[in-house]
C-alpha positions in Angstrom: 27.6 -2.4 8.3 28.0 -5.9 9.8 28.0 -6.1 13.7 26.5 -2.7 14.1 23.4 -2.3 17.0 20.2 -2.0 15.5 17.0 -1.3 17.4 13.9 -2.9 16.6 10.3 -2.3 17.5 7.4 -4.3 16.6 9.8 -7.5 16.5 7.5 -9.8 18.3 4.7 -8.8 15.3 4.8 -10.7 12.2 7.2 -8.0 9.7 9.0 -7.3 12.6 9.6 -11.0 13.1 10.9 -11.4 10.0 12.8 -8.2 10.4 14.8 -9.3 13.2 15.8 -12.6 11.8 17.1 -11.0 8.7 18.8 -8.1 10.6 20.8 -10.8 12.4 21.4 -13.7 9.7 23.0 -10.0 7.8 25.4 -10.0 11.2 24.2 -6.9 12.8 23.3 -6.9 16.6 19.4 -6.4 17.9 18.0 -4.7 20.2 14.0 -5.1 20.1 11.3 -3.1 22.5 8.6 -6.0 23.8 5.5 -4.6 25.3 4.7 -8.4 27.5 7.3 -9.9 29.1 6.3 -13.3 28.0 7.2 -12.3 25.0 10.9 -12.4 25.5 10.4 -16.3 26.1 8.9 -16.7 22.8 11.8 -14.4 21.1 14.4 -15.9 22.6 13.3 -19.6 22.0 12.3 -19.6 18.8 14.3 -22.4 16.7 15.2 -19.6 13.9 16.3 -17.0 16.8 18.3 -19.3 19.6 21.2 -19.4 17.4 21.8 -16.2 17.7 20.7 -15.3 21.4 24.0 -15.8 23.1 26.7 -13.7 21.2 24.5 -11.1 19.4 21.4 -10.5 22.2 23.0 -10.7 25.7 25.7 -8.3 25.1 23.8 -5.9 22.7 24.7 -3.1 25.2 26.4 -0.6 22.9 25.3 2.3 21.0 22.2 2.0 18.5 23.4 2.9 15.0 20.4 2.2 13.3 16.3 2.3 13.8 14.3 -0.1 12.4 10.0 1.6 13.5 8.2 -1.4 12.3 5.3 -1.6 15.6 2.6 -0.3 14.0 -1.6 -0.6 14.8 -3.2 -2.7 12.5 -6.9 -1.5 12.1 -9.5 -3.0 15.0 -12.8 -2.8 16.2 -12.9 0.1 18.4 -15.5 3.1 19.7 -12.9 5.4 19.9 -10.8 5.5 16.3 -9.5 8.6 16.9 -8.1 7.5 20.0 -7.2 3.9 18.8 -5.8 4.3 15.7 -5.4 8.0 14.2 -3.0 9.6 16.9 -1.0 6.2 18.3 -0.1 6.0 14.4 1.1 9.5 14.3 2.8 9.7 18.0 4.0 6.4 17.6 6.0 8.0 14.6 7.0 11.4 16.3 8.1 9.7 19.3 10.6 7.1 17.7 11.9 10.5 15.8 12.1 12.8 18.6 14.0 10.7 20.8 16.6 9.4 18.0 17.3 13.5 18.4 19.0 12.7 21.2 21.7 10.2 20.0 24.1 11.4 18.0 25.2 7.2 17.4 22.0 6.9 14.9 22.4 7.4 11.5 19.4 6.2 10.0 15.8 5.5 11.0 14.0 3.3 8.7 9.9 3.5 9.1 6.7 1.7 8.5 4.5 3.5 6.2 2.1 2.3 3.4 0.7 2.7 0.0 -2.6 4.0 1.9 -0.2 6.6 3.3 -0.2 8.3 -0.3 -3.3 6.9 -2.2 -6.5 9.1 -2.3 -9.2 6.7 -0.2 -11.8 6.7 -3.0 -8.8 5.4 -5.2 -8.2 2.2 -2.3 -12.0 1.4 -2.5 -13.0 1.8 -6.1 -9.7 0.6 -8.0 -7.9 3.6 -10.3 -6.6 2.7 -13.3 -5.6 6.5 -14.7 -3.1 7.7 -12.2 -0.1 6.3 -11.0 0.8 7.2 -7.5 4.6 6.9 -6.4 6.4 7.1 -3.3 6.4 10.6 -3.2 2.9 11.1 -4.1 0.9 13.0 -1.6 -2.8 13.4 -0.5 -3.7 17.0 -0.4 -6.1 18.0 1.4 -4.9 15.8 4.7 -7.5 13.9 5.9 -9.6 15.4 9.2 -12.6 14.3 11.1 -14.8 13.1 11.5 -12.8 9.7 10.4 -15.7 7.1 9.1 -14.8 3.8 9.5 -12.1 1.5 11.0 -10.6 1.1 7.8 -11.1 4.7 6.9 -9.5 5.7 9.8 -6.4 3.6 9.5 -5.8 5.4 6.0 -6.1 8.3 7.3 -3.5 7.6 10.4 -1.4 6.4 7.9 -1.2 9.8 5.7 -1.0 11.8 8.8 1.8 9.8 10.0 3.6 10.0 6.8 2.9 14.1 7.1 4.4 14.1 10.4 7.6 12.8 9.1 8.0 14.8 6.2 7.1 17.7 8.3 9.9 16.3 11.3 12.2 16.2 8.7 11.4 19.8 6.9 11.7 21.6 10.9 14.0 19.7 12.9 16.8 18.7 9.7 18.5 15.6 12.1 21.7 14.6 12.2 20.0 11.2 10.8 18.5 9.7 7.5 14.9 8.7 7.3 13.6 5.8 4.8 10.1 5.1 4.6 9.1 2.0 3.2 5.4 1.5 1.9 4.1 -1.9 1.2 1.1 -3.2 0.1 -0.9 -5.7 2.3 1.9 -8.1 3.7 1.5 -11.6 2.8 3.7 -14.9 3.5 4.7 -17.1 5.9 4.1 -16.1 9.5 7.1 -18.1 11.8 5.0 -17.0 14.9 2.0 -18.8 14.0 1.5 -22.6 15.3 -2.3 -22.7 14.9 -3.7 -22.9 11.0 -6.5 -20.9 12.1 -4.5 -18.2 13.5 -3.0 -17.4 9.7 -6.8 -15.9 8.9 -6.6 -13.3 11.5 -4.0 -12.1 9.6 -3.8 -10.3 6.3 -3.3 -13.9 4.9 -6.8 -14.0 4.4 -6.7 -12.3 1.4 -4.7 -15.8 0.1 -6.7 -18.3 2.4 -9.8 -17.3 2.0 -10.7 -18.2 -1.8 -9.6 -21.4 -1.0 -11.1 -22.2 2.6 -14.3 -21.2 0.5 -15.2 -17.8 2.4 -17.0 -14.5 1.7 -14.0 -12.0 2.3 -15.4 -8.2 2.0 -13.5 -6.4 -1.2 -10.4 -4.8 -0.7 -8.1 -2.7 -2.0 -5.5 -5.6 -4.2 -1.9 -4.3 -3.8 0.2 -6.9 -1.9 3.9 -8.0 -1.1 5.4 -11.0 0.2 7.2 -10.3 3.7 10.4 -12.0 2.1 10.4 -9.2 0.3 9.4 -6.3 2.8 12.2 -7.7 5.2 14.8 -7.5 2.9 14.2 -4.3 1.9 14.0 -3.3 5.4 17.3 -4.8 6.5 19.1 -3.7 2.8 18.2 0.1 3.7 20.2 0.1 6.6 22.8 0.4 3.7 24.3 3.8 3.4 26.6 3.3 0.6 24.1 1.5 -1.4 20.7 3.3 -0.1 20.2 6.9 -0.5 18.6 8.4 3.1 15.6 10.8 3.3 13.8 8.9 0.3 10.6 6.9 0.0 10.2 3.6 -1.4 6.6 2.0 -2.7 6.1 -2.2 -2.4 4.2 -4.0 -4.7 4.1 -6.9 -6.4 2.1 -5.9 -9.3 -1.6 -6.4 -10.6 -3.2 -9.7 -9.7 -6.7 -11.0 -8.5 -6.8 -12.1 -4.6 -9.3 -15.2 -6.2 -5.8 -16.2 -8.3 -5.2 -17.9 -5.3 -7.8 -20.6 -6.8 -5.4 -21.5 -9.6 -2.6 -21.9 -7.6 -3.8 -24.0 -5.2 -5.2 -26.4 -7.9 -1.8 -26.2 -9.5 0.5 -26.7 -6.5 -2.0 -28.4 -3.7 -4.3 -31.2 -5.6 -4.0 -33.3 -3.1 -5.4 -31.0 -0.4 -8.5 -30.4 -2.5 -9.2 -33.8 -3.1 -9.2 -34.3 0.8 -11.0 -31.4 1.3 -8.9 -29.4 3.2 -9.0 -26.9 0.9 -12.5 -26.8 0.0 -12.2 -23.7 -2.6 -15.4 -21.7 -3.6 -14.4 -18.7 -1.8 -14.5 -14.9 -3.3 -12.8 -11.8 -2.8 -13.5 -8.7 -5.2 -10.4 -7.1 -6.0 -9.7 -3.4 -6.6 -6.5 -2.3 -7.9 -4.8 1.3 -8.0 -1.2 1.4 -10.4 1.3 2.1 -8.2 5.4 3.0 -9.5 7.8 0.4 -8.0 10.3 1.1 -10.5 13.0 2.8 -8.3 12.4 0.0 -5.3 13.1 -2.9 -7.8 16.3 -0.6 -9.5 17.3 0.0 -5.8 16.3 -3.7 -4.4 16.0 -6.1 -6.7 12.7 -8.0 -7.7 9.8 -9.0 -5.5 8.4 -12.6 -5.2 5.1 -13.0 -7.5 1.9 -13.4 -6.1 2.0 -17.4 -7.1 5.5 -17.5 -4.7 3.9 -15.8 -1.7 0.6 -18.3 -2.1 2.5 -21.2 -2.3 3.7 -19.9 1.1 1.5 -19.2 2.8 -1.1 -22.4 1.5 1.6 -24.8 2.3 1.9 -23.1 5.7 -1.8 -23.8 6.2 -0.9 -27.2 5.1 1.4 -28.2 7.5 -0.2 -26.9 10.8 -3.5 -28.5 9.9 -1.5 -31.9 9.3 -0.4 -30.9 13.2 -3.5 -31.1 14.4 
């Protein structure tokens, strides 16, 4: 509902971004959790944020109705994975839900999770073309150590953390729903990013890098456009028109990450010819089928693979033209 206070972590992140500028232009009130204080100056200024700073940030000082859990670890170089990346995903989780226990003013906590959370790992590397794995698919048996690689080990923190809820919800039954949403890999345009470059460090790769003309490693081909993954976010906040304590899958559908080729010769001709978009790049795509039926019934479509290219290429375009 419409001028309701909803607290936001991860905002300063690109989803969470997104999040909050669609959690306000809906006319709900934020509260966000910043880890650096210089992020505040970088919240606060931001052209799409200012307008709202005055009358729906500084007096944010009521009761939080609503949770959106969107801070999550991406997967990094690190010695320690366990450490790093398996239990900060699942206490990260726990934590939000714990201490939402003690407000009785939240209704609904609505969490990051992710396709890897409920595909089998040899599915997400090797492609799977003869099951179809849903929102409320499971892997059984839970994943233990040791973990393997970085990737391997984000996977893994992902299906633990998605056990850890179910199990939260199973023993301590809260006064509050839970809605996990469980995209793909998030593409689009990133609002935070004023450097070209920056946009490969990012999981826009798997659109830039065909057509910058690199050697990206394969991986798994299930994306969403963050358009997409923020309005769902904000739309679940919904009661009347969201069911609580269910599970929703985002994907776009089957494509190739190299389609981005195509498109850019279709939609950018003049940045080939310059060079700026040099092409020749590869990525080997896998691709697992995955049920988005009830998230489209419930949602609406998604943007196509083409749409979130054109993004995120144009967005390439422009900063480089900056420089």
């Amino acid at each position: 509902m419409a001028g309701e206070l909803v607290f936001i972590t991860g905002a300063t992140g690109f989803v969470g971004f997104r999040v909050l500028l669609v959690v306000l232009q809906t006319g709900y009130r934020a509260r966000i959790s910043i880890r650096r204080e210089s992020a505040i100056k970088v919240i606060k200024e931001h052209l799409l944020i200012a307008p709202y700073v005055k009358w729906r940030f500084r007096f944010c000082s009521g009761r939080v109705t609503y949770i959106e859990h969107i801070a999550s670890l991406i997967a990094h170089a690190t010695e320690d994975v366990e450490k790093d990346i398996v239990l900060p995903a699942i206490h990260g989780t726990t934590s939000i839900l714990n201490s939402a226990l003690k407000f009785p003013s939240i209704r609904r906590v609505v969490i990051t999770s992710s396709v890897v959370a409920v595909t089998p790992q040899i599915a997400l590397m090797n492609g799977d073309d003869k099951n179809t794995y849903t929102a409320d698919s499971r892997i059984s048996p839970l994943p233990t150590p040791p973990w393997g690689s970085v990737i391997a080990a984000y996977c893994s923190s992902k299906a633990l953390a998605l056990n850890a809820t179910d199990k939260f919800m199973d023993e301590k039954k809260p006064h509050f729903s839970i809605v996990n949403i469980m995209p793909g890999l998030i593409v689009g345009r990133n609002e935070l990013t004023t450097v070209a470059e920056d946009l490969l460090k990012s999981t826009n790769v798997f659109i830039l890098g065909p057509v910058l003309g690199l050697q990206v490693p394969a991986a798994a081909c299930t994306v969403i456009d963050v358009r997409d993954v923020a309005r769902i976010y904000v739309k679940s906040l919904n009661e009347s028109k969201v069911v609580g304590n269910k599970n929703f899958v985002l994907d776009a559908g089957k494509i190739k990450f190299d389609d981005a080729l195509k498109i850019a010769e279709q939609e950018f001709p003049e940045a080939i010819e310059s060079g700026v978009l040099p092409l020749g790049g590869h990525i080997s795509s896998v691709y697992s089928v995955f049920d988005t039926k009830e998230t489209v019934e419930t949602f609406g479509k998604f943007y196509s693979y083409s749409e979130a290219a054109k993004e995120v290429i144009g967005q390439y375009l422009e900063l480089k033209a900056r420089t």
